[in-house]
FIVO-633383 format. One record per residue: residue in one letter; x, z, y of N, C-alpha, C in turn. Coordinates in steps of 0.2 Angstrom, whole numbers, plus 5000, padded with zeros to 4 digits. Atoms other than C-alpha are relative to their C-alpha. Last residue first. Layout:
BEGIN
AXZYXZYXZY/...
# end
This chain:
BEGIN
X499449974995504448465319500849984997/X499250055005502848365314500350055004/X499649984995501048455317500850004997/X499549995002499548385309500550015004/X499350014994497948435315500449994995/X499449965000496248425305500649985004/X499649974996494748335298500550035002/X499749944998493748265284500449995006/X499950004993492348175279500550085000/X499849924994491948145261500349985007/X499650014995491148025249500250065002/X500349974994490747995230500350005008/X499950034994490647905213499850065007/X500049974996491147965196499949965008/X500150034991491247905179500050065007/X499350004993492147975167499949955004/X499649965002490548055155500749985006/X499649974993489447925163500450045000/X500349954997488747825148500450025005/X500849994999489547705138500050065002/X500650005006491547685138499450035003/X500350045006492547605150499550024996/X499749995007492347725164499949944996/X500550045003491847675184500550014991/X499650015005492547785198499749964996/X500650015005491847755214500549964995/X499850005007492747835230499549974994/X500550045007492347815246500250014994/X499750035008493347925260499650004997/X500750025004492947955281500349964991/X500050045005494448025290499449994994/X500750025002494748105308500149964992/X500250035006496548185314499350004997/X500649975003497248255328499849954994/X500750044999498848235330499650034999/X500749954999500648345338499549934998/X499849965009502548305334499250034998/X499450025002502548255354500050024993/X499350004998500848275359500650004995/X500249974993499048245357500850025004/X499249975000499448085347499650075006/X500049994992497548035342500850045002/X499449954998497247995325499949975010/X499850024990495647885317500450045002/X499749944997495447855299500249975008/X500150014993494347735285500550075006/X499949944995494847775269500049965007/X500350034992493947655253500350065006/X499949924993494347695237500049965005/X500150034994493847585219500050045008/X499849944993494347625203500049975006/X499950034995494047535185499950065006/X500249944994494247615168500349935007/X499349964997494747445156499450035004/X500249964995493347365143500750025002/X499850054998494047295127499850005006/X500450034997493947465118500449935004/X500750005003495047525107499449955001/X500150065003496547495115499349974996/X499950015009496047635125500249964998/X499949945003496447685145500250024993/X500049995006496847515150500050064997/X499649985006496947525169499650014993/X500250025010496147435182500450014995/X499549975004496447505202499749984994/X500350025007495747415218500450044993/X499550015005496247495236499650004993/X500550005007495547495251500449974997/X499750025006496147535267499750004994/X500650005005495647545286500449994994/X500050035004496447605302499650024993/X500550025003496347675320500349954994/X499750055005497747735332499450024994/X500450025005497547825349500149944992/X499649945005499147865360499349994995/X499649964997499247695368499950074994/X500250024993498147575357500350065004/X499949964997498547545338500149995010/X500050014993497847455327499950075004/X500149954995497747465307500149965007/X499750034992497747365293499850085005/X499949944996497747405272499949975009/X500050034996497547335254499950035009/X500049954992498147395240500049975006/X499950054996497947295222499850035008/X500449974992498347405209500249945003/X499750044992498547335191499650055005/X500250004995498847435174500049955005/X499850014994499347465156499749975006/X500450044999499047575141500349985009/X499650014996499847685128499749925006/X500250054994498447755122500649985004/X500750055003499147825104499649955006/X499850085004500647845112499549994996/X500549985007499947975126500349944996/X499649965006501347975139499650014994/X500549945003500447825150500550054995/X499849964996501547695160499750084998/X499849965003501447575145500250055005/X499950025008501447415157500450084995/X499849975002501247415177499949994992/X500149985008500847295187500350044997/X499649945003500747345208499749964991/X500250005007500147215220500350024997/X499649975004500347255240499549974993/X500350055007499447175256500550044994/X499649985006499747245274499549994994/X500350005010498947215291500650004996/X499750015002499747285310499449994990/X500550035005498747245324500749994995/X500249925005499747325339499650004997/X500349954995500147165348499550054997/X500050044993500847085332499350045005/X500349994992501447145315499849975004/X500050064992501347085297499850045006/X500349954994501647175281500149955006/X499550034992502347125264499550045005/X500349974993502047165245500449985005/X499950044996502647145226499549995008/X500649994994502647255213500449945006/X499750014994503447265196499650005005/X500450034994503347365181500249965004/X499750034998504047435162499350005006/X500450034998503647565149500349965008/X499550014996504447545134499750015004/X499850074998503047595119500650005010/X500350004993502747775113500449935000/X499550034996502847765093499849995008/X499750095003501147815086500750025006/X499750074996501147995089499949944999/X500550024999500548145078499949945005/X500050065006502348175071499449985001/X500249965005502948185090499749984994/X500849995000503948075098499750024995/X500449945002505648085100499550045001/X500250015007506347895101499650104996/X499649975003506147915121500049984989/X500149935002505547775129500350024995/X500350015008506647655136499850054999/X499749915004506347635154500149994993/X500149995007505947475166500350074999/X499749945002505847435186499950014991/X500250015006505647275196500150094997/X499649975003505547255216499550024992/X500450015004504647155231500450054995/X499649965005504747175248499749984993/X500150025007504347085263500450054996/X499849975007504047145280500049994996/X500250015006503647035297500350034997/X499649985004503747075313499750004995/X500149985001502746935327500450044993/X500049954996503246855341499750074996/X500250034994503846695331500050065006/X500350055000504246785316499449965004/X500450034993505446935318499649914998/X500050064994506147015304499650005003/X500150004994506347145288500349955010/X500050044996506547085270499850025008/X500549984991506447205256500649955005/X499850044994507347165239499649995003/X500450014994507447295224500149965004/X499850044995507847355207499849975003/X500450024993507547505196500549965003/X499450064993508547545179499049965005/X500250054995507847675166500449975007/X499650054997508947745152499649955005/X499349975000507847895145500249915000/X499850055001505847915144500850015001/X500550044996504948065140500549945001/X500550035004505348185125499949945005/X500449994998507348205131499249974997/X500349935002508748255121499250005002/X500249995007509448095121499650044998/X500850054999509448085142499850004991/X499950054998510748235142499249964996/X500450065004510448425143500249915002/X499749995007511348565151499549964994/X499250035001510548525170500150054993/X499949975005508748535177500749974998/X499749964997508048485193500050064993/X499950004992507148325187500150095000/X499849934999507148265168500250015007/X500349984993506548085168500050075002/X500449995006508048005158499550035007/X499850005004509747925165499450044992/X500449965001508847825179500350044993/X499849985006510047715185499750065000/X499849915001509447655203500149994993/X500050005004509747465212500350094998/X500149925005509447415228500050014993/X500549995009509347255239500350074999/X499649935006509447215256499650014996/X500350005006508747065269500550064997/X500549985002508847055286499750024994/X500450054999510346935290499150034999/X499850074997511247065281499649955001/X500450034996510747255279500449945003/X500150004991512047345270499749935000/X499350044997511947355249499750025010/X500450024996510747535242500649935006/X499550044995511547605229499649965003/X500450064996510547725217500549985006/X499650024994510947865207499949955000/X499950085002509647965196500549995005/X499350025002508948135191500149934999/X499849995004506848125191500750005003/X499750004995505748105207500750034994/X500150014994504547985197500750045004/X499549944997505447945183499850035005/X499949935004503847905173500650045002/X500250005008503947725175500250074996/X499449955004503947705194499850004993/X499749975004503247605209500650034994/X498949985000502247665222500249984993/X499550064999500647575224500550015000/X499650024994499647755218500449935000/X500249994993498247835207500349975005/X499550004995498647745191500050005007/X499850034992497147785185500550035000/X499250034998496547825166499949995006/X499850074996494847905167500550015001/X499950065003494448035153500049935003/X499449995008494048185163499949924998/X500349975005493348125182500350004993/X499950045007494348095194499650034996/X499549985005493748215208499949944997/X500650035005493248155226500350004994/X500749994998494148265238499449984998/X500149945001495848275231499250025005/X500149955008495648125223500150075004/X500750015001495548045243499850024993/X500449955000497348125245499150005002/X499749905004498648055235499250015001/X499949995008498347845236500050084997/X500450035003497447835253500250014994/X499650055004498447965263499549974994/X499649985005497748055279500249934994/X500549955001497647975295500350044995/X499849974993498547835303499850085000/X500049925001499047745286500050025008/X500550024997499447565288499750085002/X499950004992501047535280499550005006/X499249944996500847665266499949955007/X500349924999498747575263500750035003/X500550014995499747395262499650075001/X500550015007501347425252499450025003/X500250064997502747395268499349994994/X499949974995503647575266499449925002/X500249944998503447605248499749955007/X500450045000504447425243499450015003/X500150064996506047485246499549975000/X499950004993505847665239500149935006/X500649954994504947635226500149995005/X500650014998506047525219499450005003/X499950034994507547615223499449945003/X499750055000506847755213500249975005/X500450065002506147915220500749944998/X500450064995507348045221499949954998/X500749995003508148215213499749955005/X500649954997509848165216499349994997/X500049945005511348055219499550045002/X500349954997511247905235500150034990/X500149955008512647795234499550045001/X500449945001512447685252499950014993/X500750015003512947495259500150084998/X500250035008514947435259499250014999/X500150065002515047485278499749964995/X499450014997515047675274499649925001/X500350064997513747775265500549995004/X499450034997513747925254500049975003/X499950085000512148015249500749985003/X499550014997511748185241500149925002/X499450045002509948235235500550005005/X499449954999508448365233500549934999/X499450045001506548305232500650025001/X500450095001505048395230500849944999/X499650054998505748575227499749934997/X499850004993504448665225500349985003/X499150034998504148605207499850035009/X499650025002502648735203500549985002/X499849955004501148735216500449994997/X499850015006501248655229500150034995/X500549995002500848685246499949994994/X500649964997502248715256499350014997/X500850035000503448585246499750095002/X500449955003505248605251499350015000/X501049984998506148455254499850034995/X500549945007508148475251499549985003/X500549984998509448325260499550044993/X500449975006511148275261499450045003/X500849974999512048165270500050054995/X500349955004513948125269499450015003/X500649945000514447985279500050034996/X500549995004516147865278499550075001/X500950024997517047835296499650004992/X500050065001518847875289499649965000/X499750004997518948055297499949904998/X499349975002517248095289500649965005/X499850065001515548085296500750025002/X499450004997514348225293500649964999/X499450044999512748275288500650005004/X499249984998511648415283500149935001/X499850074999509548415283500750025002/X499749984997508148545277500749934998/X499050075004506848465275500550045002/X499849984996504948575275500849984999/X499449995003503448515269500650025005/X499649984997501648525270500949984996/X499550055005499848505264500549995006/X499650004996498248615269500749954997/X499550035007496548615260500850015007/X499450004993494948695269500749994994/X499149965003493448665257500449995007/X499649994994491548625260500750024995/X499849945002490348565243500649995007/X499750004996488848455241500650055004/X500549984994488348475225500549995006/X500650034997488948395209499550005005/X500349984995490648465208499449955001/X499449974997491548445190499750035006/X500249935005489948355182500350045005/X499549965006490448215196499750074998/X500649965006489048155207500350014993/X500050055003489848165225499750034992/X500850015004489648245242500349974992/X499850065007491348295249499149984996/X500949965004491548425265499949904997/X500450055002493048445275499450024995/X501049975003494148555285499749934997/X500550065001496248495285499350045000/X500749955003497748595289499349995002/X500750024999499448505290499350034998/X500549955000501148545292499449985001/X500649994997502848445294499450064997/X500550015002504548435292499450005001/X500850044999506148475300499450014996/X500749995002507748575301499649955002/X500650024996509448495306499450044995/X500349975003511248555302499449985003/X500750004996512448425310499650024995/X500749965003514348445306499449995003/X500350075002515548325317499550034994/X500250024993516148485326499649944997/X500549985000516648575308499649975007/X500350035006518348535309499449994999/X500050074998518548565327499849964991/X500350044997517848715325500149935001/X500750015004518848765310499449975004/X500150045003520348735321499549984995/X500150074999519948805334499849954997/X500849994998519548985326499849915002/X500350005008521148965316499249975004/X500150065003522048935331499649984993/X500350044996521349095341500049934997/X500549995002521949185325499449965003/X500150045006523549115327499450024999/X500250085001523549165343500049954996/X500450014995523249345341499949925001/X500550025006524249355326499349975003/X499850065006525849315336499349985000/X500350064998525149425351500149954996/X500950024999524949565339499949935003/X500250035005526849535333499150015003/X500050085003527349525349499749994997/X500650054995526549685355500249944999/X500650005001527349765338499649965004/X500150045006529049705341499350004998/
# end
């Protein structure tokens, strides 16, 4: 009776073992990310560093990635990036997504819809061989105090990677659209609702990107709207913060490894100050060429924001990133890059001006 009962337990334990595996067989645990670490050296004539100054900077992330596709063919994703060089929020983005024939639910700490459809074709993103024209030529040539910029063609109205849900329909004939609900811009925080919040609360994002073939040549369009309503709880030293709204609108063109990009970003009331609440235009412009495992490109980017009312003048902004890469292997570049900057204050004197260059350096290593 006992060697029975052991073989019983024996095979059912062997079926347990099956069964979990078989359950779990459509499971997919992935690691990723990347890694970069850069030498440079910056001249420029900002209070801030007015001499010619070396730095070593580094910048990084690390994904971690689950999916897994149910017995009814719907998807599960989910995905964490964790920031390597960052101070504070660590976690950069965190979300759950759905996905079936019907098109894609995504939940989570994550860009708009708008952003996300428009990003990827917005003349400097789709051209980039190097480093980043909107992020990381400020980090080598400072903004100087008192100058409004809207550093980047991504857009957003203050949720940047805030708590939201987004649907994304299925690619047909080329074309899809988007649409996120932003409930407030509170990002990786729970026992509070969008009411409570000082920053904005009921945003909606939406989107339609165009990807195709014309003649021999691929073309991207995108364009997308976004709005918020600011919060009603504004301090007593405040004027009333105003709604603040945007849209953008951009494409891209391939052919024989010449690829240019074009983008125009308006923004309105994008600032948290309510006494300055003020609004902006980027005009981003970008090409590159690519030649076996070498790849070379250019970008320039225009930026005019309304700092004051006061004045009838706007802060203007002008960046220039020239960049060379070289694949030296699979997840492996070298990387070269020359950056302009030349800030321009509205008000008299130079207080929030700034102009200067830099040259920088470094490997990045994908995994």
């Amino acid at each position: 009776m006992k060697k029975q009962l052991m073989t019983t337990t024996a095979l059912v334990a062997a079926g347990l073992v099956t069964a979990v595996g078989t359950a779990n067989a459509q499971l997919k645990l992935s690691l990723g990310g990347s890694q970069e670490f850069i030498l440079g050296v910056a001249d420029q004539d900002s209070a801030v560093r007015k001499t010619t100054g070396f730095d070593v900077q580094h910048d990084g992330e690390i994904h971690f990635r689950a999916s897994q596709t149910l017995d009814n063919g719907l998807r599960i994703r989910t995905r964490v990036e964790l920031e390597s060089s960052q101070a504070g929020d660590q976690i950069d983005e965190a979300y759950v997504s759905v996905s079936g024939k019907w098109g894609e639910i995504r939940a989570g700490s994550e860009d708009n819809a708008a952003n996300l459809m428009t990003t990827p074709t917005s003349g400097s993103w789709a051209t980039n061989v190097g480093q980043n024209l909107n992020f990381d030529v400020r980090d080598w040539i400072v903004t100087p105090a008192g100058h409004a910029l809207n550093g980047t063609t991504r857009l957003a109205v203050r949720d940047g990677d805030a708590e939201k849900v987004t649907y994304f329909t299925p690619r047909v004939s080329g074309f899809q659209a988007g649409v996120s609900y932003m409930p407030s811009n509170e990002e990786d925080a729970n026992g509070s609702i969008s009411v409570t919040t000082s920053g904005i609360q009921h945003g909606f994002a939406t989107a339609m990107n165009y990807r195709g073939k014309l003649g021999g040549a691929g073309v991207a369009l995108a364009a997308g709207y976004a709005s918020a309503k600011a919060s009603p709880n504004a301090t007593a030293t405040q004027e009333q913060p105003q709604d603040p709204k945007g849209w953008i609108a951009n494409g891209s063109i391939r052919m024989s490894g010449v690829t240019v990009a074009a983008s125009y970003l308006s923004l309105k009331n994008f600032q948290t100050d309510g006494a300055n609440e003020s609004g902006g235009t980027n005009i981003d412009l970008g090409a590159k060429y690519d030649f076996g495992k070498n790849h070379v490109s250019v970008g320039y980017m225009h930026n005019e924001t309304e700092a004051s009312r006061a004045l009838s003048a706007n802060d203007k902004t002008d960046r220039l990133l020239v960049s060379y890469r070289r694949d030296l292997a699979r997840g492996v570049q070298y990387r070269l890059n020359f950056m302009w900057a030349d800030f321009k204050g509205e008000t008299a004197g130079a207080a929030d001006d700034n102009e200067g260059i830099a040259v920088t350096t470094g490997v990045r290593v994908a995994f």
